[in-house]
CHARMM internal coordinates of N, CA and C (Angstrom, degrees):
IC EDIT
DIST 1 N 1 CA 1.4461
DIST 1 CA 1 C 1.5210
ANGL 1 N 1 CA 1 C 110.15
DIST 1 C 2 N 1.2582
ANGL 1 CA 1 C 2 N 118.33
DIHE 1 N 1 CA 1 C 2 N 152.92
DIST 2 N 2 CA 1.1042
ANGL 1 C 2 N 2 CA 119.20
DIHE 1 CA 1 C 2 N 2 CA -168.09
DIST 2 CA 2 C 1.6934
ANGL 2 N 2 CA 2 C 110.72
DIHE 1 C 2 N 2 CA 2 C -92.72
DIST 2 C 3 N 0.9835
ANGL 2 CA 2 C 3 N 110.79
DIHE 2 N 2 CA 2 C 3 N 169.94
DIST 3 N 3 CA 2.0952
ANGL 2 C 3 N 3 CA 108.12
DIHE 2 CA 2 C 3 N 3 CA -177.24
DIST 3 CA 3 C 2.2083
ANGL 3 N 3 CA 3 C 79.22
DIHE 2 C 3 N 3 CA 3 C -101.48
DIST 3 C 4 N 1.5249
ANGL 3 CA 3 C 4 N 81.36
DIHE 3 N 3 CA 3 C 4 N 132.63
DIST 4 N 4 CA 1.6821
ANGL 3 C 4 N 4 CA 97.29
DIHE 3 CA 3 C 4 N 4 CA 149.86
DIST 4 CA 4 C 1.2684
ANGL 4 N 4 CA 4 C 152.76
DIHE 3 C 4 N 4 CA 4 C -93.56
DIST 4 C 5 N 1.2642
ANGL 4 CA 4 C 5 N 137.05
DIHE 4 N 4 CA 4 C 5 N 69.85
DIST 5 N 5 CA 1.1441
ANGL 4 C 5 N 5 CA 139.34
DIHE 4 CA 4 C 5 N 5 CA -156.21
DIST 5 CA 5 C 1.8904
ANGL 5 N 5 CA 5 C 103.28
DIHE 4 C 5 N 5 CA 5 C -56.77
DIST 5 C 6 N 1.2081
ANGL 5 CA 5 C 6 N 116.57
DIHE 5 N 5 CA 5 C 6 N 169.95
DIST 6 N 6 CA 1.7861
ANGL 5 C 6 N 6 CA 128.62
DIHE 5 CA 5 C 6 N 6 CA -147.32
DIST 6 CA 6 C 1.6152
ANGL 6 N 6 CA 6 C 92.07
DIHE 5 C 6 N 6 CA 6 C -87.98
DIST 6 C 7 N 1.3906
ANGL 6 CA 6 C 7 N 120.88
DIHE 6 N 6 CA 6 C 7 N -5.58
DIST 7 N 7 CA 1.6128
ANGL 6 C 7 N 7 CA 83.24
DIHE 6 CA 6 C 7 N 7 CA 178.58
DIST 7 CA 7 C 1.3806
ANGL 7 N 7 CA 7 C 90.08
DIHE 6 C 7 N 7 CA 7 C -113.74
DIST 7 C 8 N 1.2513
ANGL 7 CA 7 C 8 N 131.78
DIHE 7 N 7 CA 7 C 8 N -19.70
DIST 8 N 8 CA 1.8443
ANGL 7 C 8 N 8 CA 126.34
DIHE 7 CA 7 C 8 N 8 CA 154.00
DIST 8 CA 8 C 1.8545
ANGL 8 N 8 CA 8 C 96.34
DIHE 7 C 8 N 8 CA 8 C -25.82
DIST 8 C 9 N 1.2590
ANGL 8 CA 8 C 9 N 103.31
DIHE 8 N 8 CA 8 C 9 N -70.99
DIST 9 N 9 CA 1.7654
ANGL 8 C 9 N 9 CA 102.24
DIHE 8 CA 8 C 9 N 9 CA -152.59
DIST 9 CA 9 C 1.7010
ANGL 9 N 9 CA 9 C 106.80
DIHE 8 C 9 N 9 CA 9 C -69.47
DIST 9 C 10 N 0.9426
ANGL 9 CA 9 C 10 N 110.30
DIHE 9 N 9 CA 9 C 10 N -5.00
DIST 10 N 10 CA 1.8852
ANGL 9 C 10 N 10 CA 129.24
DIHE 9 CA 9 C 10 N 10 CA 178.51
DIST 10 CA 10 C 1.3443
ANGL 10 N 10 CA 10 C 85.67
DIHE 9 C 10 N 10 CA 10 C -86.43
DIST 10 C 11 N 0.6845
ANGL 10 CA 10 C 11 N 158.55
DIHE 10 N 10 CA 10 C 11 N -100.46
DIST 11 N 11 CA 1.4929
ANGL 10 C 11 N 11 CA 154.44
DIHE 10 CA 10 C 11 N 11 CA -167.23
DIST 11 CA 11 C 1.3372
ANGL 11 N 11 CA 11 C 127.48
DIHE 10 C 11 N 11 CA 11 C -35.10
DIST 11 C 12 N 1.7435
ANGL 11 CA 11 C 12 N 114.59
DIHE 11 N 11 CA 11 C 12 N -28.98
DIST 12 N 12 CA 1.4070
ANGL 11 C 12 N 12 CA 115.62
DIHE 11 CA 11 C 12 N 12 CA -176.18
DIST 12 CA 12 C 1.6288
ANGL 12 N 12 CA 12 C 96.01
DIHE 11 C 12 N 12 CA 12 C -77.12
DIST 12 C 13 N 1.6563
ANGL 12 CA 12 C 13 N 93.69
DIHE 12 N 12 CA 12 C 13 N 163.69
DIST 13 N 13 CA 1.8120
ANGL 12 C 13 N 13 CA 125.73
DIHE 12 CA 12 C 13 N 13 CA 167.90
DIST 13 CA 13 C 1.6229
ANGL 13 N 13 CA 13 C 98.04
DIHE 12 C 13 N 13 CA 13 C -38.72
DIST 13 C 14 N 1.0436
ANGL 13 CA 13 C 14 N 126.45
DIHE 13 N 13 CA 13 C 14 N 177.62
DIST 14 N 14 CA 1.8440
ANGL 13 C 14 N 14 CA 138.10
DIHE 13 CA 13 C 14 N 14 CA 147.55
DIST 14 CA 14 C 1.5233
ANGL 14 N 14 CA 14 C 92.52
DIHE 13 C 14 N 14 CA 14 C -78.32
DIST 14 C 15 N 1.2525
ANGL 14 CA 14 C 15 N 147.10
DIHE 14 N 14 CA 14 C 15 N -67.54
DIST 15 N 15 CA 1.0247
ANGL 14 C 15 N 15 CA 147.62
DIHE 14 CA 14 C 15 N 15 CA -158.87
DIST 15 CA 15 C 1.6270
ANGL 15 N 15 CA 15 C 112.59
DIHE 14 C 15 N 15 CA 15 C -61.54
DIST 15 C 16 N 1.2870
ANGL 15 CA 15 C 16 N 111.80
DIHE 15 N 15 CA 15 C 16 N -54.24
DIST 16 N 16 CA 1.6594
ANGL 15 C 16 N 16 CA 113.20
DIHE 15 CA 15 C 16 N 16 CA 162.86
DIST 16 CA 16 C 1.7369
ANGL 16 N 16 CA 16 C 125.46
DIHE 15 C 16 N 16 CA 16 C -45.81
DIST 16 C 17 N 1.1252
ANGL 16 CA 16 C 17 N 95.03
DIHE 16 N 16 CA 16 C 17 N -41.69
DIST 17 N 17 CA 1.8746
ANGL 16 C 17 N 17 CA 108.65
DIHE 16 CA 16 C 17 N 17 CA 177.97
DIST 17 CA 17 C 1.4312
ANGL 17 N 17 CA 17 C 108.25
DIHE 16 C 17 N 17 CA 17 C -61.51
DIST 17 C 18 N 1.7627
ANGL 17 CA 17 C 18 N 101.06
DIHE 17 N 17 CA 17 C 18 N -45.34
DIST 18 N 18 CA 1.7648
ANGL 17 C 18 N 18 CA 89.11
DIHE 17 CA 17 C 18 N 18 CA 167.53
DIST 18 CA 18 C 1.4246
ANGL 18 N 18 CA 18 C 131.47
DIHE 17 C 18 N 18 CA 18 C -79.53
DIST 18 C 19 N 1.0971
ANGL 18 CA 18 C 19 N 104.46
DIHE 18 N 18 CA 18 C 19 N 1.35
DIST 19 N 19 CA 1.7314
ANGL 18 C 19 N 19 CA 108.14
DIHE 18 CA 18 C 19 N 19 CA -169.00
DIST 19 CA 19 C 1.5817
ANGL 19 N 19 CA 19 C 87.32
DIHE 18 C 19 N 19 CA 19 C -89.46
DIST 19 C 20 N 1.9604
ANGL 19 CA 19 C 20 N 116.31
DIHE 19 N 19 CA 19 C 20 N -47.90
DIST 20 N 20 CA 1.4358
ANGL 19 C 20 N 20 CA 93.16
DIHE 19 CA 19 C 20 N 20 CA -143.72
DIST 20 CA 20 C 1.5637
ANGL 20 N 20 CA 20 C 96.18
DIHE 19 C 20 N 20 CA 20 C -71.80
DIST 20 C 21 N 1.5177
ANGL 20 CA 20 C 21 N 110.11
DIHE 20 N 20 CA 20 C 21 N -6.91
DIST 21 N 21 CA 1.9457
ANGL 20 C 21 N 21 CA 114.64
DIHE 20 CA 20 C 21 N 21 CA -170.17
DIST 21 CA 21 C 1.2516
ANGL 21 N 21 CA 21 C 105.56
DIHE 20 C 21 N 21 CA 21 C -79.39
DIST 21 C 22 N 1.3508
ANGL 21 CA 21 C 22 N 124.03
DIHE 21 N 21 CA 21 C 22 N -18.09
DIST 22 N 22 CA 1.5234
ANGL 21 C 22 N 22 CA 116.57
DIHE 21 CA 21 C 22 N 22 CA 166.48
DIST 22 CA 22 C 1.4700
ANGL 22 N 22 CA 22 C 120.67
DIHE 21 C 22 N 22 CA 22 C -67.89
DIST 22 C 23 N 1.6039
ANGL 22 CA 22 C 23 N 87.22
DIHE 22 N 22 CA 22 C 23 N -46.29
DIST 23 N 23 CA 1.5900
ANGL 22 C 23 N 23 CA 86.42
DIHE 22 CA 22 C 23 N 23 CA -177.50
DIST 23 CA 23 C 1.7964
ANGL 23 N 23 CA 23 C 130.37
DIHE 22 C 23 N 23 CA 23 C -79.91
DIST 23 C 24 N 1.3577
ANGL 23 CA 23 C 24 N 104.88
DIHE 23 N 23 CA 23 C 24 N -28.43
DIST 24 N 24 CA 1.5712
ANGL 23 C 24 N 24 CA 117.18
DIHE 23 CA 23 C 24 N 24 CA 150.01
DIST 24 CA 24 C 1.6760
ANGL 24 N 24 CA 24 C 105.53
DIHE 23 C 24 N 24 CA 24 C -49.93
DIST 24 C 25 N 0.9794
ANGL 24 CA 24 C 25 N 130.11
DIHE 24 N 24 CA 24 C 25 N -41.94
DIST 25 N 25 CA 1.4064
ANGL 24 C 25 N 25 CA 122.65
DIHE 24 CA 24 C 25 N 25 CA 177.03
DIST 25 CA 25 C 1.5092
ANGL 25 N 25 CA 25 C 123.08
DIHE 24 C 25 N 25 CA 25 C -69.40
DIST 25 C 26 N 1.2676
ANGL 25 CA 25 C 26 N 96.74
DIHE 25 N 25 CA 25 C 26 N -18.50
DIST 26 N 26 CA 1.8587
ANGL 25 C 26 N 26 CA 109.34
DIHE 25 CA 25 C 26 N 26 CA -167.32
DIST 26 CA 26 C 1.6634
ANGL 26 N 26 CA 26 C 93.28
DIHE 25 C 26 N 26 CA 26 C -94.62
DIST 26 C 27 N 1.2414
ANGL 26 CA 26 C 27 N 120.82
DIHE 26 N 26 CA 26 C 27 N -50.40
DIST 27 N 27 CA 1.3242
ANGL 26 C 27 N 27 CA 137.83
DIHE 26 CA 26 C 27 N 27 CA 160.63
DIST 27 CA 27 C 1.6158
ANGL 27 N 27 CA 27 C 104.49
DIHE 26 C 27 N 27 CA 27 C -34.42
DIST 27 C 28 N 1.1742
ANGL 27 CA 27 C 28 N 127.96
DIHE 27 N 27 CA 27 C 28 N -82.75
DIST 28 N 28 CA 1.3667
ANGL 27 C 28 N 28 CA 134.99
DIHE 27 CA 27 C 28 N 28 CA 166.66
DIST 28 CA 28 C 1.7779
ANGL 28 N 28 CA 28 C 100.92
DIHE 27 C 28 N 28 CA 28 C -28.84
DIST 28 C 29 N 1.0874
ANGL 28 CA 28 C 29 N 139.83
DIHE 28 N 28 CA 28 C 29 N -66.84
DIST 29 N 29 CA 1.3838
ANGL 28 C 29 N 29 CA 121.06
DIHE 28 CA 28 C 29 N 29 CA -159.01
DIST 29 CA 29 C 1.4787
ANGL 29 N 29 CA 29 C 106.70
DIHE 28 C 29 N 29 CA 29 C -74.03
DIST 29 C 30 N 1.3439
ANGL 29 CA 29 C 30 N 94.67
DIHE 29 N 29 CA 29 C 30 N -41.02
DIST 30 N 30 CA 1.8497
ANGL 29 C 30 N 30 CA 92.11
DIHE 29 CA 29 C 30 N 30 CA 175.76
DIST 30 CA 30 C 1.7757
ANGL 30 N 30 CA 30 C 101.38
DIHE 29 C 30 N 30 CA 30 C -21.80
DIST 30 C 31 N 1.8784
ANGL 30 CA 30 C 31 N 89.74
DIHE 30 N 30 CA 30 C 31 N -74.35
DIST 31 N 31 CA 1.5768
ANGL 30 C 31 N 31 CA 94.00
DIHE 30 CA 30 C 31 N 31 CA -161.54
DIST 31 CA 31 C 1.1203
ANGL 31 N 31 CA 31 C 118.36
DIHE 30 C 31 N 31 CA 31 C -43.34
DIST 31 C 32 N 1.6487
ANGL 31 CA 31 C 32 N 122.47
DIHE 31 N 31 CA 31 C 32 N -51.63
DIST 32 N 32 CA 1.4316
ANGL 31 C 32 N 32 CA 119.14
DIHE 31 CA 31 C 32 N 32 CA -169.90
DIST 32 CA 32 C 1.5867
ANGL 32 N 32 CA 32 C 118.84
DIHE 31 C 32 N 32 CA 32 C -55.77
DIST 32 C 33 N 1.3370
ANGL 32 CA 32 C 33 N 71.43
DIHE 32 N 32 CA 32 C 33 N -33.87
DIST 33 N 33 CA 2.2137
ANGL 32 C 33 N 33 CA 77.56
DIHE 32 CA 32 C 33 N 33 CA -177.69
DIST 33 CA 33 C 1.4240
ANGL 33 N 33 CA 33 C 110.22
DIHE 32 C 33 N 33 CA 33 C -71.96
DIST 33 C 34 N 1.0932
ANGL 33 CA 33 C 34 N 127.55
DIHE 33 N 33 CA 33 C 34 N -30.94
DIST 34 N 34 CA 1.4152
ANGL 33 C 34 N 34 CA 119.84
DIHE 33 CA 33 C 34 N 34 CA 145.29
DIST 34 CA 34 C 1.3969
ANGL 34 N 34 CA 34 C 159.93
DIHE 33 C 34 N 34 CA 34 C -34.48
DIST 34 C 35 N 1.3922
ANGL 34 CA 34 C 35 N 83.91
DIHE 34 N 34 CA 34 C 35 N -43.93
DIST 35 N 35 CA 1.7151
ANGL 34 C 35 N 35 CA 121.01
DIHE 34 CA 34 C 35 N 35 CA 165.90
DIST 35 CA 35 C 1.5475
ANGL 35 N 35 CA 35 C 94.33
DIHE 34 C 35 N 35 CA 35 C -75.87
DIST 35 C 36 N 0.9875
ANGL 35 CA 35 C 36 N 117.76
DIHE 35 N 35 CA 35 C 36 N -90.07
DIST 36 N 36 CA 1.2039
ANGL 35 C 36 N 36 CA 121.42
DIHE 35 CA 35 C 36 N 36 CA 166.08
DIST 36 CA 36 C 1.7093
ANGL 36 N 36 CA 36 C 128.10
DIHE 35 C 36 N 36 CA 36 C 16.45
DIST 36 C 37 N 1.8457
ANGL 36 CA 36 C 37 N 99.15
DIHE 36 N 36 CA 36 C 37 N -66.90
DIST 37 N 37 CA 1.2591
ANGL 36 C 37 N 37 CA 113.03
DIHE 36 CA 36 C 37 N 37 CA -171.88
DIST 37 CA 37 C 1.9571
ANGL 37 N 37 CA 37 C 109.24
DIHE 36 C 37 N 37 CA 37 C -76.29
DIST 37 C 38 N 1.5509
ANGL 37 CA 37 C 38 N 98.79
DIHE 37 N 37 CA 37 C 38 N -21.37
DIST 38 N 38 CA 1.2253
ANGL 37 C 38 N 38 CA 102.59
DIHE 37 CA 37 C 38 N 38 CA -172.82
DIST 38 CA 38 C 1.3206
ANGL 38 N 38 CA 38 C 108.45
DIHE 37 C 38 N 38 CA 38 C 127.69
DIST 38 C 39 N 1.3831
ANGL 38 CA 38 C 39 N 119.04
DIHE 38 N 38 CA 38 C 39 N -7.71
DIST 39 N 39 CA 2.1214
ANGL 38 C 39 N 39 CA 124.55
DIHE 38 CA 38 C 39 N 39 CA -148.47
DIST 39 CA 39 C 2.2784
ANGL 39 N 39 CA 39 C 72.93
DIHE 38 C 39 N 39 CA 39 C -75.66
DIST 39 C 40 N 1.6442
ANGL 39 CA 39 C 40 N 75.73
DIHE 39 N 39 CA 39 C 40 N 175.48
DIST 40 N 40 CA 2.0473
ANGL 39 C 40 N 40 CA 83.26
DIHE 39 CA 39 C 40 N 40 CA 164.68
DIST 40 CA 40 C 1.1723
ANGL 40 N 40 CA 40 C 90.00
DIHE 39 C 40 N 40 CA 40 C -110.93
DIST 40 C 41 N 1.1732
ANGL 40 CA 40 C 41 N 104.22
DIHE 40 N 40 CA 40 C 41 N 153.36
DIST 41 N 41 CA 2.1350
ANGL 40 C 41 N 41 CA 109.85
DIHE 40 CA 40 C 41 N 41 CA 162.41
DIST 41 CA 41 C 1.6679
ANGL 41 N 41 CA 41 C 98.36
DIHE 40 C 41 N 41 CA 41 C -93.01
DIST 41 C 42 N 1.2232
ANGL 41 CA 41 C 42 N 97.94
DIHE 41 N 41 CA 41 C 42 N 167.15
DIST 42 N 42 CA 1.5524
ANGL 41 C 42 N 42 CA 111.61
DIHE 41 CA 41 C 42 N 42 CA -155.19
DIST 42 CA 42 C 2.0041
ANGL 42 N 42 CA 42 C 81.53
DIHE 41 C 42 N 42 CA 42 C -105.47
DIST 42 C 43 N 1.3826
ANGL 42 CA 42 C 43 N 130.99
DIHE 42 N 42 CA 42 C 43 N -11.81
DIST 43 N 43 CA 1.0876
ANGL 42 C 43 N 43 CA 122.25
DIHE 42 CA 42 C 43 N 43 CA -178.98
DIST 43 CA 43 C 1.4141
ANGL 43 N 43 CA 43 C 103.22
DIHE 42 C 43 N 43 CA 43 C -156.61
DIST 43 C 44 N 1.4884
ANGL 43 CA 43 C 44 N 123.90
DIHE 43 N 43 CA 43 C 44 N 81.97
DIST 44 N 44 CA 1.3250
ANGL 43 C 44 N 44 CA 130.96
DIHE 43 CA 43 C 44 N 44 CA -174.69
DIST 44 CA 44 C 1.7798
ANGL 44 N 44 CA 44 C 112.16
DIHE 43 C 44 N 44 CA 44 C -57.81
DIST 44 C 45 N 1.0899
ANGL 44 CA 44 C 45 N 110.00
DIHE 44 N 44 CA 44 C 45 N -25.13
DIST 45 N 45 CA 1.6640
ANGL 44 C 45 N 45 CA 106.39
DIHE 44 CA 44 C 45 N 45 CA -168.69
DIST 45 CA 45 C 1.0997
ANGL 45 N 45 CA 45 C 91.95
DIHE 44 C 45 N 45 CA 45 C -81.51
DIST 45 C 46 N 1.3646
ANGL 45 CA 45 C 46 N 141.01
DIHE 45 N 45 CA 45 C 46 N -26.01
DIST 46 N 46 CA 1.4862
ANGL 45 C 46 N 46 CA 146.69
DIHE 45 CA 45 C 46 N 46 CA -160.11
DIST 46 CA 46 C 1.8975
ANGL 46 N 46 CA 46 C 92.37
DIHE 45 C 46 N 46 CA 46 C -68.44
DIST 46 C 47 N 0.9509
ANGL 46 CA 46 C 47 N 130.72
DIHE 46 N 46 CA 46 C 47 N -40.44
DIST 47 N 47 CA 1.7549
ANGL 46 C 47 N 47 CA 111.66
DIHE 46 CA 46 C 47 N 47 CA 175.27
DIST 47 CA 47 C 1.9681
ANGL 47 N 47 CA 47 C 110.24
DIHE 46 C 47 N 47 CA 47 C -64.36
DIST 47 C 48 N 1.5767
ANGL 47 CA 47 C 48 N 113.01
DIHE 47 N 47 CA 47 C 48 N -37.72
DIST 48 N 48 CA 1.4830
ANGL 47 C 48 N 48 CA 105.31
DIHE 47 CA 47 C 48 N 48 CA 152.61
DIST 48 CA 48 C 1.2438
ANGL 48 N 48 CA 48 C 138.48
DIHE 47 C 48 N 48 CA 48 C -19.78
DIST 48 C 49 N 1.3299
ANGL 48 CA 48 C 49 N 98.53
DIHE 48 N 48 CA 48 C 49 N -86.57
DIST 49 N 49 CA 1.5747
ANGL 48 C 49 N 49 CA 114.00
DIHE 48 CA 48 C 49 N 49 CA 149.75
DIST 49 CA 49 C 1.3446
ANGL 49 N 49 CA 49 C 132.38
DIHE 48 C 49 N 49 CA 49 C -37.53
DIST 49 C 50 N 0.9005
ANGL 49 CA 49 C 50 N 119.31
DIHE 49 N 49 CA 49 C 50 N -68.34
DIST 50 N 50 CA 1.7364
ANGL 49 C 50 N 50 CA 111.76
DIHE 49 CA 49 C 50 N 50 CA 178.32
DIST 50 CA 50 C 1.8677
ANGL 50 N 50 CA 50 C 106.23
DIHE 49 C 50 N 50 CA 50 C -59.38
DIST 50 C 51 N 1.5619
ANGL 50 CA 50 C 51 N 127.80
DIHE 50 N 50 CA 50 C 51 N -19.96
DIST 51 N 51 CA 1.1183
ANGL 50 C 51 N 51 CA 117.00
DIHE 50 CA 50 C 51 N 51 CA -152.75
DIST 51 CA 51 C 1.4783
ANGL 51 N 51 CA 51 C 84.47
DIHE 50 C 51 N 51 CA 51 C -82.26
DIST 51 C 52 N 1.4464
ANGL 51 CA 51 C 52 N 116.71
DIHE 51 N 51 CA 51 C 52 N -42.10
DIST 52 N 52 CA 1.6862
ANGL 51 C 52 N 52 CA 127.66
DIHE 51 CA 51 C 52 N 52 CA 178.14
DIST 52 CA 52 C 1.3982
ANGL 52 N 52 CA 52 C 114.93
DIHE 51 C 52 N 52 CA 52 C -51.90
DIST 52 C 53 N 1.5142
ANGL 52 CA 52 C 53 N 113.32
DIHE 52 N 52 CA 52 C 53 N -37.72
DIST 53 N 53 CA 1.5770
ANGL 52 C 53 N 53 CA 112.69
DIHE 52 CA 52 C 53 N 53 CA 178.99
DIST 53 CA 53 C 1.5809
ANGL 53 N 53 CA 53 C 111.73
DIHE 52 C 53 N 53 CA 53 C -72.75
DIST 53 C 54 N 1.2189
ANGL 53 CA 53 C 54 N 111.28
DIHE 53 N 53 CA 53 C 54 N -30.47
DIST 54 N 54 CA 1.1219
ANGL 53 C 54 N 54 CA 100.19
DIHE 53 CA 53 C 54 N 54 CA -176.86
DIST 54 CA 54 C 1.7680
ANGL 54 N 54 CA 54 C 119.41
DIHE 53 C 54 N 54 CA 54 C -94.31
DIST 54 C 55 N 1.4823
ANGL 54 CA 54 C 55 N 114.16
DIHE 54 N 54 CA 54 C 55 N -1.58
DIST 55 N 55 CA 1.2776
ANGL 54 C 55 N 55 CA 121.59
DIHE 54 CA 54 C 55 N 55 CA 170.18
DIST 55 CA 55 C 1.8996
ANGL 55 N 55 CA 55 C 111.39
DIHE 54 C 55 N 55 CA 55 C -81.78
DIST 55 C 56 N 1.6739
ANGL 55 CA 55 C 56 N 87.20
DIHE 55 N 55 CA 55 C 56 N -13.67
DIST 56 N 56 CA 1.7628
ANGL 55 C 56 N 56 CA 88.38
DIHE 55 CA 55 C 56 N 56 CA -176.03
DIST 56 CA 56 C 1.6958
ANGL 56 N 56 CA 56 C 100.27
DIHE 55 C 56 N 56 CA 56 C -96.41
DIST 56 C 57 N 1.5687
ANGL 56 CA 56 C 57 N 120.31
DIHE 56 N 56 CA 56 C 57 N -30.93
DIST 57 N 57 CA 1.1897
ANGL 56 C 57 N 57 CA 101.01
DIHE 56 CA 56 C 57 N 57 CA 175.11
DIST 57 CA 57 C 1.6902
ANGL 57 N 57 CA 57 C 127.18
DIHE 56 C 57 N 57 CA 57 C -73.78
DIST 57 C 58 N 1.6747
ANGL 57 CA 57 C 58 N 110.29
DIHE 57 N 57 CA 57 C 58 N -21.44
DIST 58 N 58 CA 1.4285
ANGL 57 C 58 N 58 CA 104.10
DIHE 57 CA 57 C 58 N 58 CA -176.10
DIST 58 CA 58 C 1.9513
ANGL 58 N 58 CA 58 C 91.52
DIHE 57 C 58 N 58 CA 58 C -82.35
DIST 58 C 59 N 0.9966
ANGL 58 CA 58 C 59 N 126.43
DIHE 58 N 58 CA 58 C 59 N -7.43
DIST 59 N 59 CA 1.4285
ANGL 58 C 59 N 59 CA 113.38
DIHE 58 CA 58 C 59 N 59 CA 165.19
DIST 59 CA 59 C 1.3955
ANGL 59 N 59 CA 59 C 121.72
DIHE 58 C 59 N 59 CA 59 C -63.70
DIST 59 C 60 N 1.2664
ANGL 59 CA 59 C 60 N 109.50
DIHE 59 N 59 CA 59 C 60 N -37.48
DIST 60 N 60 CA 1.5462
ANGL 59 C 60 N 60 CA 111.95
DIHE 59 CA 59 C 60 N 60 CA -160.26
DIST 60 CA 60 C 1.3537
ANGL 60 N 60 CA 60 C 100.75
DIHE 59 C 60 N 60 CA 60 C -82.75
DIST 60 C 61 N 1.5094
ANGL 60 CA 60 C 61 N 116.67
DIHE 60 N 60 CA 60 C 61 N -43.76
DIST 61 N 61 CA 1.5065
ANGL 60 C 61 N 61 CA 120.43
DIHE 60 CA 60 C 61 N 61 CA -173.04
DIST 61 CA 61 C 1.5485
ANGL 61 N 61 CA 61 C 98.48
DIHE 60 C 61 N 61 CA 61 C -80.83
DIST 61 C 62 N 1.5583
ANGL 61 CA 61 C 62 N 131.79
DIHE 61 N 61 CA 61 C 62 N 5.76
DIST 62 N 62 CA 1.3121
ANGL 61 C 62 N 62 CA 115.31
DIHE 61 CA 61 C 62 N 62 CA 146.68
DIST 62 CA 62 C 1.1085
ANGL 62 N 62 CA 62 C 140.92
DIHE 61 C 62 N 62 CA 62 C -62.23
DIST 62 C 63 N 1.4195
ANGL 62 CA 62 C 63 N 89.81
DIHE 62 N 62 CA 62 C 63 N -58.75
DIST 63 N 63 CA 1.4718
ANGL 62 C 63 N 63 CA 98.20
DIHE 62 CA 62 C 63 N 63 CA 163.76
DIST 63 CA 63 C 1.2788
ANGL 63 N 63 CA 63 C 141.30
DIHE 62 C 63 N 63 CA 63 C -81.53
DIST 63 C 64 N 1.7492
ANGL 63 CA 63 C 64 N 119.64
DIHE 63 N 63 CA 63 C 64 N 1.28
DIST 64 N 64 CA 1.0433
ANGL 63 C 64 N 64 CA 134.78
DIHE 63 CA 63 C 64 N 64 CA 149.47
DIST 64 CA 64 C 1.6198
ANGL 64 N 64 CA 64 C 112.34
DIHE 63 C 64 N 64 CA 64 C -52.82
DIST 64 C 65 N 1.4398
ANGL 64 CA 64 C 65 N 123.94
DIHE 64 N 64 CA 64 C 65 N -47.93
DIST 65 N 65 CA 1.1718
ANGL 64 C 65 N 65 CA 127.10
DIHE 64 CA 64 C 65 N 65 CA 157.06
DIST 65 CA 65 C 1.5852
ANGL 65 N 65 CA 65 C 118.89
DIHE 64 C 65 N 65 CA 65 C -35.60
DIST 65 C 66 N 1.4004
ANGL 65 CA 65 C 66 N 100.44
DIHE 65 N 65 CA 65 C 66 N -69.55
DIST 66 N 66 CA 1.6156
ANGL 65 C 66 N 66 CA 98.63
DIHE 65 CA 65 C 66 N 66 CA -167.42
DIST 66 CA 66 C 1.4824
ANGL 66 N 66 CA 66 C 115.34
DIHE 65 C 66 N 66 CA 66 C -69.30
DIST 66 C 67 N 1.1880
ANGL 66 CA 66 C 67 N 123.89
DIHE 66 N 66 CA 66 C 67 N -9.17
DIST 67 N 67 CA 1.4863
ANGL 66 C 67 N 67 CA 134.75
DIHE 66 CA 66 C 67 N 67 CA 152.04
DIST 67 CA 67 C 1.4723
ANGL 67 N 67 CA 67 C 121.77
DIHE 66 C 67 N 67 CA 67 C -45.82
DIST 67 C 68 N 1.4283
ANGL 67 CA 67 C 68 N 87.20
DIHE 67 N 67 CA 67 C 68 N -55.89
DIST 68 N 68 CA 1.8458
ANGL 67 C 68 N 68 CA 91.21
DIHE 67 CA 67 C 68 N 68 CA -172.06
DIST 68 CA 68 C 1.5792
ANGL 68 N 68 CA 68 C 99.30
DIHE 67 C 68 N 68 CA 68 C -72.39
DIST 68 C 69 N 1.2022
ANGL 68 CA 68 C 69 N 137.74
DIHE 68 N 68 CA 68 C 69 N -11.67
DIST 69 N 69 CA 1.7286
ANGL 68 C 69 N 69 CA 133.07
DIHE 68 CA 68 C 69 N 69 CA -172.88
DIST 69 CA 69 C 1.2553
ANGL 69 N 69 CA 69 C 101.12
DIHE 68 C 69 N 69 CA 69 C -87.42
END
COOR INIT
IC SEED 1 N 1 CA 1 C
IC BUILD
C-alpha cells in the first residue's frame, strides 16, 4: 500500500478515508505482530510510515468533522 500524503486524503470520499484507515491499521498490526513474534520485516521503516499515515488520516477526517458542525 502506498503512504498518503494530506492532499491525496483531501481529495478522497469520507467513505474511502475509512476503508483505506482500516486497512493501514490492519497493515500496521500485521507488522507489529511480527516484530513482536521475532519474524524480520522485509521493510522496518514501513511501521513509521504507516503509523504517520494513519495519524494524518484520523486528522483530516477530524476536522472534516468539525467542519461539518
Amino acid at each position: 500500500m502506498a503512504i498518503l500524503r494530506s492532499k491525496e486524503i483531501r481529495t478522497m470520499e469520507p467513505s474511502a478515508r475509512l476503508k483505506k484507515l482500516n486497512e493501514l491499521q490492519a497493515e500496521y498490526m500485521q507488522n507489529k505482530a511480527k516484530m513482536a513474534s521475532g519474524g524480520a520485516l522485509e521493510n522496518p521503516g514501513r511501521i513509521k510510515a504507516l503509523r504517520r499515515t494513519i495519524a494524518r488520516l484520523i486528522t483530516i477526517i477530524k476536522e472534516e468533522e468539525s467542519k461539518a458542525r
